[in-house]
Structures are given as structure tokens and as C-alpha cells.
C-alpha positions, 0 to 999 in steps of 0.5 A: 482478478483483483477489486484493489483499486490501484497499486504502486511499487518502489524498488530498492532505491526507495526502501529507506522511506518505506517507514515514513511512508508506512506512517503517512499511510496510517495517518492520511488512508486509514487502517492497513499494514503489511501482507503477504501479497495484493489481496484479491478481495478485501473481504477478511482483511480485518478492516484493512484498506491498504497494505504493503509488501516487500520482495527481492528489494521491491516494496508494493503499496496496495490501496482499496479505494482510488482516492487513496491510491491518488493522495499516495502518489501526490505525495509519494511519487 
């Protein structure tokens, strides 16, 4: 089981937006980047408390706390 507090994933349609979104995360949510997958603890993730990873076109915001998972989705989704 994973302590992320939320996720959300785009497919291929949105990928050209993935960079403005990546910037936006920096900005309004804090520390983060990309990884290799939805961490399943936050425990060592170097401070990070979102992350995004991309497969088969498929792009996965991941967020540690709720709040920032819903300022995401009212400005991404």
C-alpha cells in the first residue's frame, strides 16, 4: 500500500503540456521531479513531495498531500 495522498495520470493527448505542468508543480506544490514510479513511502525521496513519471505515452503526477493533489486538478484537469 501506497501513503501517496492522490495521483492522476494523462495519456498521450496531453503529453505536449507536461512541461508547463511540470513547471507549475515547482512553482505552486514545492520540491519534486521525476521518478521511476509512485513511491510507496515518501521516507527518502530527498524532500520531494510530488513526482511524475511517464510510460507507453502515459504521464502519472503523484502528490504526498491531498491539498496539492486538488490545486493540481483545479488547474490541470
Amino acid at each position: 500500500m501506497s501513503d501517496t495522498a492522490g495521483w492522476i495520470t494523462f495519456g498521450k493527448e496531453r503529453y505536449w503540456q507536461h512541461p508547463d505542468m511540470e513547471q507549475w508543480c515547482h512553482e505552486h506544490v514545492g520540491t519534486g521531479g521525476w521518478s521511476y514510479q509512485t513511491p510507496k513511502t515518501w521516507e527518502g525521496m530527498n524532500g520531494k513531495i510530488w513526482v511524475m513519471h511517464s510510460m507507453f505515452g502515459n504521464t502519472t503526477f503523484d502528490f504526498k498531500e491531498a491539498k496539492h493533489l486538488t490545486m493540481f486538478l483545479l488547474r490541470w484537469s
